[in-house]
CHARMM internal coordinates of N, CA and C (Angstrom, degrees):
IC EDIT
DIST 1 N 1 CA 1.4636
DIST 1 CA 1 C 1.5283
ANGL 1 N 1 CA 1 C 110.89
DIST 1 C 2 N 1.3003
ANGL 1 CA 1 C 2 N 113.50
DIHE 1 N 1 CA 1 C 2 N -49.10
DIST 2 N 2 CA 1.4365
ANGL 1 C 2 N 2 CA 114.39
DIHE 1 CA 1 C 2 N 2 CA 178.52
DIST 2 CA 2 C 1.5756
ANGL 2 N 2 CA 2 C 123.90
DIHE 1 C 2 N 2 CA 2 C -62.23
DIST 2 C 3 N 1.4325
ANGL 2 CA 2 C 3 N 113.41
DIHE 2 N 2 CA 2 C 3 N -3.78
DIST 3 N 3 CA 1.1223
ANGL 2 C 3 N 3 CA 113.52
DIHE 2 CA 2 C 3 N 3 CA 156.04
DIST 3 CA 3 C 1.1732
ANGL 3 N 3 CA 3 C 139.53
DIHE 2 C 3 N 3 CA 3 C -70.67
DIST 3 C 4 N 1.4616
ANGL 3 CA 3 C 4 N 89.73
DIHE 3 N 3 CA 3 C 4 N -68.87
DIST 4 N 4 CA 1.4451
ANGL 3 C 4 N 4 CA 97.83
DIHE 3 CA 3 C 4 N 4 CA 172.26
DIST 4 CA 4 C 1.9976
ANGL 4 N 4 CA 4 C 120.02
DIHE 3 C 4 N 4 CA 4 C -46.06
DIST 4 C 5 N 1.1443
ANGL 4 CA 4 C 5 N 117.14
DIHE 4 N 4 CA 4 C 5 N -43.77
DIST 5 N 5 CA 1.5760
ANGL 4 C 5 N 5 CA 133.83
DIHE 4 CA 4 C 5 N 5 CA -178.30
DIST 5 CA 5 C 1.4242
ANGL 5 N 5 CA 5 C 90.10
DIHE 4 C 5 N 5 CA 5 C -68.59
DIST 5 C 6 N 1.9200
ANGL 5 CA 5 C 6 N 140.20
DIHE 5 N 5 CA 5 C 6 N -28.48
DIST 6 N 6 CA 1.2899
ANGL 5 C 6 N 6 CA 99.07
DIHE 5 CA 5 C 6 N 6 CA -171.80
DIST 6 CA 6 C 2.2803
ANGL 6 N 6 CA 6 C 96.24
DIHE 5 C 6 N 6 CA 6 C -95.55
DIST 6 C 7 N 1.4446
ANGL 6 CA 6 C 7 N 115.66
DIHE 6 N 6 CA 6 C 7 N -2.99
DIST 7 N 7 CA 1.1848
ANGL 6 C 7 N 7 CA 118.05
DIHE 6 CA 6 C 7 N 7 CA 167.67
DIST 7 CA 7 C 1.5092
ANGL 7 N 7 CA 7 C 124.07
DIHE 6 C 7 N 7 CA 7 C -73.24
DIST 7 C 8 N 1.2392
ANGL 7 CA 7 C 8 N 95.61
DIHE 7 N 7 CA 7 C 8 N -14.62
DIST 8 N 8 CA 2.1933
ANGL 7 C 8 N 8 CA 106.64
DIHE 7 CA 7 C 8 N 8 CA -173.64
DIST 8 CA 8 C 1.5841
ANGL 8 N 8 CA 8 C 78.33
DIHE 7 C 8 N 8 CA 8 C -74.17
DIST 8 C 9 N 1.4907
ANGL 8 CA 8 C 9 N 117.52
DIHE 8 N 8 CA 8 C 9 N -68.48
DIST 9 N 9 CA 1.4682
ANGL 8 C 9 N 9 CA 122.47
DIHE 8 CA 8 C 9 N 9 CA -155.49
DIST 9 CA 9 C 1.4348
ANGL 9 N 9 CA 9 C 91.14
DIHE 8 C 9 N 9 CA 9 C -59.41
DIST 9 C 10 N 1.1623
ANGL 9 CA 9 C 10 N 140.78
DIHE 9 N 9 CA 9 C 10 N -95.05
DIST 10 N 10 CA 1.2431
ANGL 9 C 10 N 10 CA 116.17
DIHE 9 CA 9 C 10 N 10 CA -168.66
DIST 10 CA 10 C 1.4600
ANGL 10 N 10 CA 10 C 136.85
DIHE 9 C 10 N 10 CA 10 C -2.91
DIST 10 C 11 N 1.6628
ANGL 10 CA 10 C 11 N 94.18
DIHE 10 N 10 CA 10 C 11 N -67.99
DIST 11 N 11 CA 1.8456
ANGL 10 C 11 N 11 CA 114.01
DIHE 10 CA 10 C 11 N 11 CA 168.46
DIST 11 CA 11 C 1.5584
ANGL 11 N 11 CA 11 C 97.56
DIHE 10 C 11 N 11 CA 11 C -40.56
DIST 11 C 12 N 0.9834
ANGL 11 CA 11 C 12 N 143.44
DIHE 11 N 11 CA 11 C 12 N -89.17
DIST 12 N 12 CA 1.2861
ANGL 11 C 12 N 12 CA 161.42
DIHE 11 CA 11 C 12 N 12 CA 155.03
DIST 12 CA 12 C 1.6172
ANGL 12 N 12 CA 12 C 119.75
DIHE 11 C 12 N 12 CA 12 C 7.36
DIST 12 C 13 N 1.1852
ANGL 12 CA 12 C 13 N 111.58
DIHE 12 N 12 CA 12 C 13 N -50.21
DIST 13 N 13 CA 1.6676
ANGL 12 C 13 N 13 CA 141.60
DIHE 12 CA 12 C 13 N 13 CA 146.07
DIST 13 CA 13 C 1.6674
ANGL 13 N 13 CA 13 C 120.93
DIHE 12 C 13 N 13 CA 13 C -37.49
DIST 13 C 14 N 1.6074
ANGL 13 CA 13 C 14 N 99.49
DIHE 13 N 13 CA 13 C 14 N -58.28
DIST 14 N 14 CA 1.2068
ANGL 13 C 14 N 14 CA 121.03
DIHE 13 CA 13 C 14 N 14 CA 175.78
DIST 14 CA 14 C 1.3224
ANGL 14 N 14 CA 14 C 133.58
DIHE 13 C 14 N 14 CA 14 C -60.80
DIST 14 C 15 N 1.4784
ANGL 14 CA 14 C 15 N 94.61
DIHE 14 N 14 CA 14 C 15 N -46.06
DIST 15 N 15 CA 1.3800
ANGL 14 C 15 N 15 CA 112.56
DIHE 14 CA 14 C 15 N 15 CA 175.21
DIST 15 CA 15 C 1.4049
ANGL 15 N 15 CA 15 C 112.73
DIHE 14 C 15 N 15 CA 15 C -88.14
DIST 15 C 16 N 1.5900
ANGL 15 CA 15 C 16 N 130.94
DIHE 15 N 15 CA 15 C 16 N -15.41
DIST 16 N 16 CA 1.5027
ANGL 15 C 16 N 16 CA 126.79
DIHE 15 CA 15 C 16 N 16 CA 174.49
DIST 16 CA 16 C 1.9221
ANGL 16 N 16 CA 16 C 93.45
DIHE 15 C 16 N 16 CA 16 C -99.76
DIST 16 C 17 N 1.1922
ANGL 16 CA 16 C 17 N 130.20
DIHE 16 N 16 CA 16 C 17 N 40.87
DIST 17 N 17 CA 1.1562
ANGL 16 C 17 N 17 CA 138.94
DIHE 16 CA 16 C 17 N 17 CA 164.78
DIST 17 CA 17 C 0.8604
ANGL 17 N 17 CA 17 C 105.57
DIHE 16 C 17 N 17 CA 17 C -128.28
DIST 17 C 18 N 1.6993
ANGL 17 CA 17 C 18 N 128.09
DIHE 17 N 17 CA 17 C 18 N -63.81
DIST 18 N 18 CA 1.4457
ANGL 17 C 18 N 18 CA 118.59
DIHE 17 CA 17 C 18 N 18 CA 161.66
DIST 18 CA 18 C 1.7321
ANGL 18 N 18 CA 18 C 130.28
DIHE 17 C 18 N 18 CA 18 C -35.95
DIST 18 C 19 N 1.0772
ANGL 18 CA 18 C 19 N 98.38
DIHE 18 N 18 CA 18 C 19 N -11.76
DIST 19 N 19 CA 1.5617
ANGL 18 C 19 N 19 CA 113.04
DIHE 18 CA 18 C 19 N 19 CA -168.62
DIST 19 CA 19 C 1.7948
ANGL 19 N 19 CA 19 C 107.08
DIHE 18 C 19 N 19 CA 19 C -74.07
DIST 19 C 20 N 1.3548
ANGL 19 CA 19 C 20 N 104.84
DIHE 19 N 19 CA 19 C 20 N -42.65
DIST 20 N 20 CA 1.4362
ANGL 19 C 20 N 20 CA 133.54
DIHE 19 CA 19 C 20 N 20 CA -170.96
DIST 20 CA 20 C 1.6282
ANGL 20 N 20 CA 20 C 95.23
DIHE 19 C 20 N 20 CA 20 C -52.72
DIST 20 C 21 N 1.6071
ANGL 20 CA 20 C 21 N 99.32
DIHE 20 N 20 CA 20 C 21 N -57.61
DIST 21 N 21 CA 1.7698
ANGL 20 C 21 N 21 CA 85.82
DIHE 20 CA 20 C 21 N 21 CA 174.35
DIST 21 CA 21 C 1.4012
ANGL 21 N 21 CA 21 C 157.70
DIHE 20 C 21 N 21 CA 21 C -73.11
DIST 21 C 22 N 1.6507
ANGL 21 CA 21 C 22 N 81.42
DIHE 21 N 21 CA 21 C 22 N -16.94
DIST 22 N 22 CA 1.4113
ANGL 21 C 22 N 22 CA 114.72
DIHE 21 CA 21 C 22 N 22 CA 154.29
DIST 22 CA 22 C 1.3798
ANGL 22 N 22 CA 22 C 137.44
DIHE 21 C 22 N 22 CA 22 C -95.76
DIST 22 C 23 N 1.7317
ANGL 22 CA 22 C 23 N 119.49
DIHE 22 N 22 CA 22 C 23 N 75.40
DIST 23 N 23 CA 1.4241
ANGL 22 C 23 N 23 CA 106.29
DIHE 22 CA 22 C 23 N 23 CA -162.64
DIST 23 CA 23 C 1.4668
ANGL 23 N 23 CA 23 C 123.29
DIHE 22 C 23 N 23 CA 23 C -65.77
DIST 23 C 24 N 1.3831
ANGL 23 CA 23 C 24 N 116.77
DIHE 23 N 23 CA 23 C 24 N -7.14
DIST 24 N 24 CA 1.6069
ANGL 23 C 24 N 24 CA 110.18
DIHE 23 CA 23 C 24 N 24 CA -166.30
DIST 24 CA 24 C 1.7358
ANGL 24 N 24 CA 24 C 82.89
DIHE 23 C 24 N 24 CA 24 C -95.62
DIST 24 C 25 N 1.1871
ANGL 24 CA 24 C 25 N 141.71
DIHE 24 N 24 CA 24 C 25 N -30.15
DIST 25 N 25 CA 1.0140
ANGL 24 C 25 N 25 CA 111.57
DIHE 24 CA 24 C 25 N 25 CA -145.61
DIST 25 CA 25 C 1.9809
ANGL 25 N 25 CA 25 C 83.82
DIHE 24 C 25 N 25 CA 25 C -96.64
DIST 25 C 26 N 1.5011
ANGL 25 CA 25 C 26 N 128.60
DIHE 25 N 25 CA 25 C 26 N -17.83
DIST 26 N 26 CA 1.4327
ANGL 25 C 26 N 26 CA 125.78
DIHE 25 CA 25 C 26 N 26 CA 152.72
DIST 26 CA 26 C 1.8335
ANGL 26 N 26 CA 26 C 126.53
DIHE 25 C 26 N 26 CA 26 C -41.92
DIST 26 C 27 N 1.0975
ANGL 26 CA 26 C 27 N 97.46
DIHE 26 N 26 CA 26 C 27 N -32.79
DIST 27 N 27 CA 1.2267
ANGL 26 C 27 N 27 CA 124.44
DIHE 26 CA 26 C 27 N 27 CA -176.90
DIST 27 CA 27 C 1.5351
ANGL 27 N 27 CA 27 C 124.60
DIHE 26 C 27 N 27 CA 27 C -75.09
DIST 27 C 28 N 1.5348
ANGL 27 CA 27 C 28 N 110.00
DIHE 27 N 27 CA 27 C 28 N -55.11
DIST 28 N 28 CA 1.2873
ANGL 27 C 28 N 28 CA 103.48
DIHE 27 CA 27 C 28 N 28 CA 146.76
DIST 28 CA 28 C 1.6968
ANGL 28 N 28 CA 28 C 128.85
DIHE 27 C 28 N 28 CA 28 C -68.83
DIST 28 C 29 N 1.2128
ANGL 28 CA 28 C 29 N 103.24
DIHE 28 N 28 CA 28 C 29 N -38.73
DIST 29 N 29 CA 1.2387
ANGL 28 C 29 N 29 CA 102.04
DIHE 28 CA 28 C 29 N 29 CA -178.58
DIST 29 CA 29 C 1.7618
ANGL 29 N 29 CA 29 C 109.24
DIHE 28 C 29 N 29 CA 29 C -51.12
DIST 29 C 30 N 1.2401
ANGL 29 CA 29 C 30 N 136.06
DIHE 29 N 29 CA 29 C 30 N -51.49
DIST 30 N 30 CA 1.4857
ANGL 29 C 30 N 30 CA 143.86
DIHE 29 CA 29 C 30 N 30 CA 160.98
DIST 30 CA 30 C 1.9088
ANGL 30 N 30 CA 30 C 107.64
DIHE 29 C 30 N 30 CA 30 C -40.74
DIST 30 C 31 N 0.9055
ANGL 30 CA 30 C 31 N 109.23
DIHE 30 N 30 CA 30 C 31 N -59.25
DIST 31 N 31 CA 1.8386
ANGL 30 C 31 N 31 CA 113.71
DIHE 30 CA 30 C 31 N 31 CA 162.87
DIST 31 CA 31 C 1.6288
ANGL 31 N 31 CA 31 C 106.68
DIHE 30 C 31 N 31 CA 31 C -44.15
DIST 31 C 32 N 1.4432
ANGL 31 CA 31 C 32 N 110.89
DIHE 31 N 31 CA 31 C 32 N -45.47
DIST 32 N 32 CA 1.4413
ANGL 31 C 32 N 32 CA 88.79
DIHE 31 CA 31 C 32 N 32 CA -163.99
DIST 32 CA 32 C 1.9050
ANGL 32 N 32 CA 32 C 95.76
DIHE 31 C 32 N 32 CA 32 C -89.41
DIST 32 C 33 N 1.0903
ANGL 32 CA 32 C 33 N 115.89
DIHE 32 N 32 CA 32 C 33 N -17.67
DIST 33 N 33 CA 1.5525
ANGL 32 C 33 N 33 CA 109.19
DIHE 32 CA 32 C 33 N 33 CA 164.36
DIST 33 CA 33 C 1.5218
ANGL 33 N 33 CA 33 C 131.85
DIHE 32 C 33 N 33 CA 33 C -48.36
DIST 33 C 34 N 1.4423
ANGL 33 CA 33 C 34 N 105.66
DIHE 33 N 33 CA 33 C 34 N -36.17
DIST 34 N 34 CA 1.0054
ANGL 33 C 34 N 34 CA 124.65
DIHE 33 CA 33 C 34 N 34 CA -154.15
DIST 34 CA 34 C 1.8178
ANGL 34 N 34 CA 34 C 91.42
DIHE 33 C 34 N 34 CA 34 C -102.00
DIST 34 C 35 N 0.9708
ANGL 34 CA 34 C 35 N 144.09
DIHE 34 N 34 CA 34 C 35 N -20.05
DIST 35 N 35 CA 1.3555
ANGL 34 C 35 N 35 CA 160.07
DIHE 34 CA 34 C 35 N 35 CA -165.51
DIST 35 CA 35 C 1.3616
ANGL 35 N 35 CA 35 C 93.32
DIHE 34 C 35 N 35 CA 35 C -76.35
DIST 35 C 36 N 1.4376
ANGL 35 CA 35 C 36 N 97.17
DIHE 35 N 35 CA 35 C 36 N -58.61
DIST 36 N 36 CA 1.7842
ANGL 35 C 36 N 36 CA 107.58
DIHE 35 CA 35 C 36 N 36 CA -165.70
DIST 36 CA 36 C 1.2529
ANGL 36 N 36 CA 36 C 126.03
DIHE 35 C 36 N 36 CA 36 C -55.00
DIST 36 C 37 N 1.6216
ANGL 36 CA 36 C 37 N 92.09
DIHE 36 N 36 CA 36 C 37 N -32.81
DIST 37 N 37 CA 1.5163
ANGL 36 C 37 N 37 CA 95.08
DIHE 36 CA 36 C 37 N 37 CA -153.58
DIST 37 CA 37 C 1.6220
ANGL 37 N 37 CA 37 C 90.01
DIHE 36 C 37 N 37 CA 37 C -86.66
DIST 37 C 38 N 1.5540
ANGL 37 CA 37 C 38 N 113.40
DIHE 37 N 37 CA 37 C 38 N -45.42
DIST 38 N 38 CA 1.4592
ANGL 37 C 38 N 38 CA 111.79
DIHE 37 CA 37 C 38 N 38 CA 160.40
DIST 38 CA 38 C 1.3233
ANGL 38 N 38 CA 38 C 126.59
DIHE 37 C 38 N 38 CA 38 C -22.44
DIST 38 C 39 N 1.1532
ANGL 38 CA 38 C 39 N 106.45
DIHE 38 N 38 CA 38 C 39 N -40.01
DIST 39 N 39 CA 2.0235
ANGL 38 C 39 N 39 CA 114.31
DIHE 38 CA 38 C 39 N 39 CA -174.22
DIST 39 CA 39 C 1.3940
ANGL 39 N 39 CA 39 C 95.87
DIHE 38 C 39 N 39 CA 39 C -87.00
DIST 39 C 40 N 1.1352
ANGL 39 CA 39 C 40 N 128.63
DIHE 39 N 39 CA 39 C 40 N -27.34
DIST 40 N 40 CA 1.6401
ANGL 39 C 40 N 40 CA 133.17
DIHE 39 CA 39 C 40 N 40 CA -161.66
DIST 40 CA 40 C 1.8199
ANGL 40 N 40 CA 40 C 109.80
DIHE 39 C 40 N 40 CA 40 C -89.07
DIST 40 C 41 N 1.5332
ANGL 40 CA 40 C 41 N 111.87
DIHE 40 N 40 CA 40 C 41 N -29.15
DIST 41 N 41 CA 1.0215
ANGL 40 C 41 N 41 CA 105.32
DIHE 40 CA 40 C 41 N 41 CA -168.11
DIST 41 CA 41 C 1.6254
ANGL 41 N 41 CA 41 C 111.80
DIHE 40 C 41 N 41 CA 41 C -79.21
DIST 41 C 42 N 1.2585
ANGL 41 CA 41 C 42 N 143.25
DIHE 41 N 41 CA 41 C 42 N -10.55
DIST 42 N 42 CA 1.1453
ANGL 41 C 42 N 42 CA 141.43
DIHE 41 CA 41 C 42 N 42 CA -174.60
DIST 42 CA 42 C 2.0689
ANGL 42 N 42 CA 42 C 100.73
DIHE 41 C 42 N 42 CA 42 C -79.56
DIST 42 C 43 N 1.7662
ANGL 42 CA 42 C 43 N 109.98
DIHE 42 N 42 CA 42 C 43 N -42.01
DIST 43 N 43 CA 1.3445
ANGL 42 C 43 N 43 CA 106.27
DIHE 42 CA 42 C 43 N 43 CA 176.77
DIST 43 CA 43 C 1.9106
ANGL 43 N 43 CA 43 C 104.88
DIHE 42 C 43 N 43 CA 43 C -60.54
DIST 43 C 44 N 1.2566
ANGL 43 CA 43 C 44 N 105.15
DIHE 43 N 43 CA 43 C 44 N -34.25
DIST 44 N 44 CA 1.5732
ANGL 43 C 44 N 44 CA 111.90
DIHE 43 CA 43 C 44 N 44 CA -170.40
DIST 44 CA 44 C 1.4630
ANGL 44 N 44 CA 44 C 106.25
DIHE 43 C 44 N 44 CA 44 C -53.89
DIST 44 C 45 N 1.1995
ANGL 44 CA 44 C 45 N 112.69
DIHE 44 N 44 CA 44 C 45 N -23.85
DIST 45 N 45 CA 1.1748
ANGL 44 C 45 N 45 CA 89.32
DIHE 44 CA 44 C 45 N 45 CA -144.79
DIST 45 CA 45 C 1.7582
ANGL 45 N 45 CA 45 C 84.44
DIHE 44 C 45 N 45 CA 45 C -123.19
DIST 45 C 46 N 1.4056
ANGL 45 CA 45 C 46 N 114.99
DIHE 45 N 45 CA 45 C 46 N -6.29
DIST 46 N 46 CA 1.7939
ANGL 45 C 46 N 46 CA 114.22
DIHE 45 CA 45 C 46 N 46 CA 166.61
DIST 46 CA 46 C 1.6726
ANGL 46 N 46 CA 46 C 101.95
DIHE 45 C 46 N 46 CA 46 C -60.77
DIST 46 C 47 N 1.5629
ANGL 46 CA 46 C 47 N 110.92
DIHE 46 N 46 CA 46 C 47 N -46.54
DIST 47 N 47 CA 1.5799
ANGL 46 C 47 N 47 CA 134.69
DIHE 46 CA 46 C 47 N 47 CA -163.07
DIST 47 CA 47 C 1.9087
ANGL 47 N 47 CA 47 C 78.84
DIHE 46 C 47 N 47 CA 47 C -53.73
DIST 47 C 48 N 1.1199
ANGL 47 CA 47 C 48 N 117.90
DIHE 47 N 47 CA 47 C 48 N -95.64
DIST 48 N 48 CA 1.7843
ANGL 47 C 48 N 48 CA 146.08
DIHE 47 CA 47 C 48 N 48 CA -178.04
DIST 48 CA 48 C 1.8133
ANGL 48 N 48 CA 48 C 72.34
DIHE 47 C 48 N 48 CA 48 C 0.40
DIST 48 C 49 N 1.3603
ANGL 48 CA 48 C 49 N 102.08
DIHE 48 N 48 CA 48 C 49 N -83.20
DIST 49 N 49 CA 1.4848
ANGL 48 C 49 N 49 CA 104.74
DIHE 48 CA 48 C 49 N 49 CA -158.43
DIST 49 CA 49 C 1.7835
ANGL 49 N 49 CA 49 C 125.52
DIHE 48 C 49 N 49 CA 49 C -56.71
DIST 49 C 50 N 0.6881
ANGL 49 CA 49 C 50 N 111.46
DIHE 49 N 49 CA 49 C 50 N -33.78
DIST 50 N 50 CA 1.4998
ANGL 49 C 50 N 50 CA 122.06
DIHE 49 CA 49 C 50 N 50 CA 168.91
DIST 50 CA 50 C 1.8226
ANGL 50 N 50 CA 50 C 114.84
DIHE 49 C 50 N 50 CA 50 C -58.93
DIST 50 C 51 N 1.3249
ANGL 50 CA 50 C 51 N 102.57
DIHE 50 N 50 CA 50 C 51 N -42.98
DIST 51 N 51 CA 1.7179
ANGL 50 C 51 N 51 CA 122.79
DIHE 50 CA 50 C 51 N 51 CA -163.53
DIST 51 CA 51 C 1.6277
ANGL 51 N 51 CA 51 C 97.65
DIHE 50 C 51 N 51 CA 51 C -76.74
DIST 51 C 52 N 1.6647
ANGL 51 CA 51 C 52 N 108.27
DIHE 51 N 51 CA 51 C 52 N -45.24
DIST 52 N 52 CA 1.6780
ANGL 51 C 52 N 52 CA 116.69
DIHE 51 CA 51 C 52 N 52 CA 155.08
DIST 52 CA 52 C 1.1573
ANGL 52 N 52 CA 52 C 129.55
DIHE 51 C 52 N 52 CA 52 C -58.29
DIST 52 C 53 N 1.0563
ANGL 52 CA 52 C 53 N 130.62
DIHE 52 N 52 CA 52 C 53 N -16.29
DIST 53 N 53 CA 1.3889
ANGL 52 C 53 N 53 CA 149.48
DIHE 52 CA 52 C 53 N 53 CA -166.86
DIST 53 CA 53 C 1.6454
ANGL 53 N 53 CA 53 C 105.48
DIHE 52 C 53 N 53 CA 53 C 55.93
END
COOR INIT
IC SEED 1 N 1 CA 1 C
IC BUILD
């Protein structure tokens, strides 16, 4: 297991390095981060409330 998980991070490494040379494709990639978490924060925050009771 620990292989593979220390090769994802690498991959992962690689490709947010590769990113550097490519700014548009950095660029979306940050848009689509930011999308997510946008769509994510309304479940985040049902979870927050429920876990509080």
């Amino acid at each position: 297991m620990e292989p593979e998980k220390r090769s994802a991070y690498e991959s992962f490494l690689a490709f947010l390095a590769g990113l550097k040379d490519k700014p548009v494709q950095f660029i979306a990639f940050l848009i689509f981060l930011l999308a997510a978490i946008y769509i994510l924060l309304p479940v985040i925050r049902k979870a927050i409330r429920l876990i509080g009771g």
